[in-house]
Each structure stands twice: as C-alpha cells, then as structure tokens.
VOTORLUM-372129 format. One line per 5 residues: number of its first residue (from 0); their letters; for each residue x, y, z of C-alpha. Coordinates in Angstrom, 2 decimals. Each point is the difference from the previous one (the first is absolute). Layout:
! VOTORLUM-372129
NUM) a) X/Y/Z  ...
! end
This chain:
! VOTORLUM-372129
0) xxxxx) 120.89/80.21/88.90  -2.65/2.30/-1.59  -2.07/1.86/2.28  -2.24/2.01/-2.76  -0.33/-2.47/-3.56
5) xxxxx) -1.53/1.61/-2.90  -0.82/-1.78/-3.12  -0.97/0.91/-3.59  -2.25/2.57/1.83  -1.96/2.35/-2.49
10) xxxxx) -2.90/1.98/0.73  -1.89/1.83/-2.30  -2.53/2.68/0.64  -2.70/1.09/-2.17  -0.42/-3.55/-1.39
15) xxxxx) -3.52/0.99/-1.92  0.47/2.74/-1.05  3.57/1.61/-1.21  2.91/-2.28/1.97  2.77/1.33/1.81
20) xxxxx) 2.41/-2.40/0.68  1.86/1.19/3.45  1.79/-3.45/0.49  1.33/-2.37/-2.66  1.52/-3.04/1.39
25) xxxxx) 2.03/1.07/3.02  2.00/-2.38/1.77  1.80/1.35/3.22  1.26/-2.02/2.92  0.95/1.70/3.24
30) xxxxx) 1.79/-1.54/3.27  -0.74/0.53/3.28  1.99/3.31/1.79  0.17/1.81/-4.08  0.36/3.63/-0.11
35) xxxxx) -1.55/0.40/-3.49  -1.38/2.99/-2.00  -2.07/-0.91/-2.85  0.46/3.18/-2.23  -1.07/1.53/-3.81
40) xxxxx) -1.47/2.76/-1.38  -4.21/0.71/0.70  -2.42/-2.66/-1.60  3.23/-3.14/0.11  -2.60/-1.93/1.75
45) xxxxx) 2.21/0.66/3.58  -2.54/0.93/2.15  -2.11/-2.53/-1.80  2.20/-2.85/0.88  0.65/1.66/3.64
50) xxxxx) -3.96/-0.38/0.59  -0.35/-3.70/-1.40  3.18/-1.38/2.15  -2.05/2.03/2.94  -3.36/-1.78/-0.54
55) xxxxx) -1.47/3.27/-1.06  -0.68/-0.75/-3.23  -0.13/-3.38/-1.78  2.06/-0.76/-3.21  -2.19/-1.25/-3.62
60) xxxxx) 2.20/-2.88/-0.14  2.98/-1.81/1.48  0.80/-0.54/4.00  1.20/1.75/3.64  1.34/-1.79/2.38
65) xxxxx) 0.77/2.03/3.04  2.10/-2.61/3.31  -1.50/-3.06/-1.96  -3.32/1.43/0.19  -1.71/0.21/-3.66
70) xxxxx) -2.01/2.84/-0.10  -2.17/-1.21/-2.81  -1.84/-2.22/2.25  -1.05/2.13/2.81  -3.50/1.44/-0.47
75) xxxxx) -0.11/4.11/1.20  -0.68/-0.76/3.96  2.88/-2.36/-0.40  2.12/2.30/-1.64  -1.03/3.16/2.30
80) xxxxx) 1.14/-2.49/2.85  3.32/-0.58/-1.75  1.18/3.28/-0.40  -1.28/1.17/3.18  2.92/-2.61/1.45
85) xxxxx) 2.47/-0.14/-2.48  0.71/3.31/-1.66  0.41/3.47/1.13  -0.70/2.57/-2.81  1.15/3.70/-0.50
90) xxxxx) -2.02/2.09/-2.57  1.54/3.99/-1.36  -3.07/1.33/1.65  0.64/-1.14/3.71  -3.74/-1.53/0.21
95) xxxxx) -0.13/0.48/3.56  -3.08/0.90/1.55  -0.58/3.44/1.39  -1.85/-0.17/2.52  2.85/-2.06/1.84
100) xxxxx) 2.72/0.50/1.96  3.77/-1.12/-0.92  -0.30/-2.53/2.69  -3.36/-0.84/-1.46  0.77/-0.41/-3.59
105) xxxxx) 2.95/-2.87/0.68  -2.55/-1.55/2.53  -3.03/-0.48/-2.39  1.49/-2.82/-1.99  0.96/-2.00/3.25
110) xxxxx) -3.59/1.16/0.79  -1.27/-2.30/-2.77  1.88/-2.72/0.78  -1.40/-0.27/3.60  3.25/0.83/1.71
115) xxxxx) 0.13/0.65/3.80  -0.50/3.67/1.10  3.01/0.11/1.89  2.59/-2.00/-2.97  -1.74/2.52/-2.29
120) xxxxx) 1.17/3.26/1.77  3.69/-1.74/0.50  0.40/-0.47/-3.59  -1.42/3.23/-1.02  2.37/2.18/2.30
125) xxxxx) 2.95/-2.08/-1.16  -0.69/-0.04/-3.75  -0.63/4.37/0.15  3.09/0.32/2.26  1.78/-2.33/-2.81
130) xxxxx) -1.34/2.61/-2.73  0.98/3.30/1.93  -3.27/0.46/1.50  -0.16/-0.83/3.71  -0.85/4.38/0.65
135) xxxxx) -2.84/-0.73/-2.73  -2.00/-3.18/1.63  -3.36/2.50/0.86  0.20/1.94/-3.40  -2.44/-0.23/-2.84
140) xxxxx) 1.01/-0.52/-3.59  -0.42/3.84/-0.58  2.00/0.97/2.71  2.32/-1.70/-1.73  2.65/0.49/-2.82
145) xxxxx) -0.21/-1.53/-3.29  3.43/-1.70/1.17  -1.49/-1.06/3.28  -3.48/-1.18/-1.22  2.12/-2.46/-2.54
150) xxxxx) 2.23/-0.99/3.16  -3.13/-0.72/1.49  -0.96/-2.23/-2.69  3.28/-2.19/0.26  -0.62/-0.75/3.47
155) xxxxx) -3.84/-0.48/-0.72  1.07/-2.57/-2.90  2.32/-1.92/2.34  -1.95/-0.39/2.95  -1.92/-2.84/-1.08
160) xxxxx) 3.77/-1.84/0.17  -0.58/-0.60/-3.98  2.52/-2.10/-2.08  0.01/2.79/-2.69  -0.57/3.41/-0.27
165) xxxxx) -1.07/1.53/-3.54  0.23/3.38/-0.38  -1.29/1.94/-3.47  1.77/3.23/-0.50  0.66/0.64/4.00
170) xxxxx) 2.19/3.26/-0.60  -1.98/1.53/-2.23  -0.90/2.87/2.13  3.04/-0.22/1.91  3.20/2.78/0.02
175) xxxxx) 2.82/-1.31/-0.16  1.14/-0.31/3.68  -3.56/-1.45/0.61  1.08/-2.81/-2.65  3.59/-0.64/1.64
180) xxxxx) -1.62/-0.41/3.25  -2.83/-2.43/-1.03  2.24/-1.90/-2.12  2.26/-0.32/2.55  -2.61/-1.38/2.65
185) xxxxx) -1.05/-2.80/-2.64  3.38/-0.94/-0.88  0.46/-0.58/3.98  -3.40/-1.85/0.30  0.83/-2.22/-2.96
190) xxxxx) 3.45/-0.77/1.22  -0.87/-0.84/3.68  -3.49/-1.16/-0.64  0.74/-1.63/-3.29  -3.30/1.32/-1.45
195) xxxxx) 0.06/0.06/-3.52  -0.61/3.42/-1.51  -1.51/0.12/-3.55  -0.43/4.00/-1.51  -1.52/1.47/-3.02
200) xxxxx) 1.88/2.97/-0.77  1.49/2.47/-1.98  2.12/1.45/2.41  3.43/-0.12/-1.16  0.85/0.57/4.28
205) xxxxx) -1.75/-3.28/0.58  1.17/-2.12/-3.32  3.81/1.47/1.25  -0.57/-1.69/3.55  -1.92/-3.47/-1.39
210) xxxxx) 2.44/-2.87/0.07  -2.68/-1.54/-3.13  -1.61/2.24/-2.99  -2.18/-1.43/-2.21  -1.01/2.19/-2.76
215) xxxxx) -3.03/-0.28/-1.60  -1.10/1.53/-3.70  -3.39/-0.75/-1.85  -1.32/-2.53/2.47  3.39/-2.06/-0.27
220) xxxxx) 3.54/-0.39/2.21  2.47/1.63/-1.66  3.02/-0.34/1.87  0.31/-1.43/3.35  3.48/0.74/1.95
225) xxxx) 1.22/-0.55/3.63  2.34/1.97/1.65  2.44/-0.13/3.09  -1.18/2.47/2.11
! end
C-alpha cells in the first residue's frame, strides 16, 4: 500500500507574468520502508516535487496524499502540525540553529511537540550516538564538521519518530567517506525502523545505494527503476 500518492501534480510559477512550468503531471507512488532517490539534472522540477510531497510548497493542480492524509485540505496551521509529526526533513545546508548545542538541535523538534524533558534527552543521546556523535552532544554547529553538522541533521529529522524522511541534496557538501557513513546510518534506520527515505539528488554515491530511482527531466518522470540492493 502507498504511503506517499502523487497525482497529475503540476505547479507552475510565474503564472502572470512569463510561466515556468517546474511540474507537468507527475504521478509517483511510494510504499512504506522505500529507499528512493528522486534524481535529474538542475531545474527537472526534483527539488520542486521534493518540497510539494513535504508540505513545503503546494502544487497548481492535481493531489498529495501523504498515510491517507490529503494535503490539499489542511489549511497552513494544519499543515505546520502535520509535518511537525509526520515527516523528518534534511536540507544540503544543515539548517540547524547555531546558537544550539548537538544535544539541543535533535531536542528542539520534540520541543515543539510538547515532549517530556526527560524522553527528550533519551532520544536525543540515542539518535547522536546512532549517527557517530555521542563525544559531540555539548558542541555547537560550528564546532562542528560539515560531515558532522549533516549527521546532526539525520538524527534531528528522525527524532520526531516521523514515517518519512525527505532529504534534498543531503551529500552535497559531503566527502566521500562523510557520504558512506551517512548513507550507511539511513540505510540502517530505514531497515530497522522501516522509515521511508525519499532524496533529491544528484549524487551518483546515493542513486548507487537507492533500492528506487526515479528520474526526472523537464518537470516529467522519465524512467523509474527498482533495484535489489
């Protein structure tokens, strides 16, 4: 059973004054526990369709259905609400906040959703010692490695126990051994956690370890393959 439904989605920006059309039509259906790297060359309306299966963006036309919920009908608070319990997300740039610790960061999103002090500082210690981390729990992000800021990230984007994680171009900034590790750790959380793991990317080291790649060009799928991995 799908757990992410997309349907004839198309968005359009620009619409008054010159149109570009980043999405024309897409139809993509994901299952729960997916390893799958949406991939393409820059402007194939990836990212695009990344942020509208997120909630971050909505589409011009056609419908997202995300565990039987249809995003269409939730107003912003609703939707803010949604993806505060639903989906973890991982951005190239880290986004974490600076002023925070390592231990921090991962807490803030439990923060939000009310969760006791104590189940809070559990999780967080046991999602940074899952990424590597457990010497780094008091650090700031700029004590931190590009590698280890992003590792940061991956616990930060689980801890809200989300059914899927979407990550847009995670190992962009990453070296190579940086990219092995991380995509090691998420291969482990999707397989023992079953969280489903959509990617934007362009990363031939994470399309070579995605059991799913979907590749987009001009706003449309081209090709969309599954492999036993």
């Amino acid at each position: 059973m799908s757990i992410i439904s997309v349907k004839n989605i198309h968005k359009t920006y620009n619409e008054n004054t010159v149109p570009v059309h980043a999405l024309r039509g897409v139809d993509l259906e994901i299952s729960e526990g997916e390893f799958t790297a949406i991939v393409g060359p820059s402007g194939s309306g990836k990212t695009t369709l990344l942020n509208i299966i997120g909630g971050l963006d909505r589409p011009t036309e056609g419908d997202i259905r995300l565990d039987q919920t249809e995003l269409s009908t939730l107003n912003e608070n609703q939707l803010i609400e949604f993806r505060k319990n639903n989906i973890g997300f991982i951005f190239q740039s880290y986004n974490l906040i600076p002023v925070l610790t390592s231990k921090e960061n991962v807490e803030f999103v439990m923060l939000l959703q009310n969760r006791p002090k104590k189940e809070m500082e559990t999780r967080a210690k046991e999602l940074l010692n899952a990424v590597g981390l457990s010497d780094k729990l008091d650090q700031r992000p700029a004590q931190l490695s590009g590698g280890q800021q992003q590792r940061v990230a991956v616990a930060r984007a689980l801890a809200s126990k989300p059914r899927f994680v979407l990550a847009d171009e995670p190992t962009a900034n990453l070296d190579s051994k940086s990219t092995a590790d991380l995509l090691d750790i998420m291969a482990k959380l999707n397989q023992e956690e079953q969280i489903t793991f959509v990617f934007s990317t362009h990363d031939n080291r994470v399309i070579e370890r995605a059991r799913r790649v979907v590749t987009m060009v001009d706003g449309k799928i081209e090709s969309d393959e599954t492999f036993n991995r």
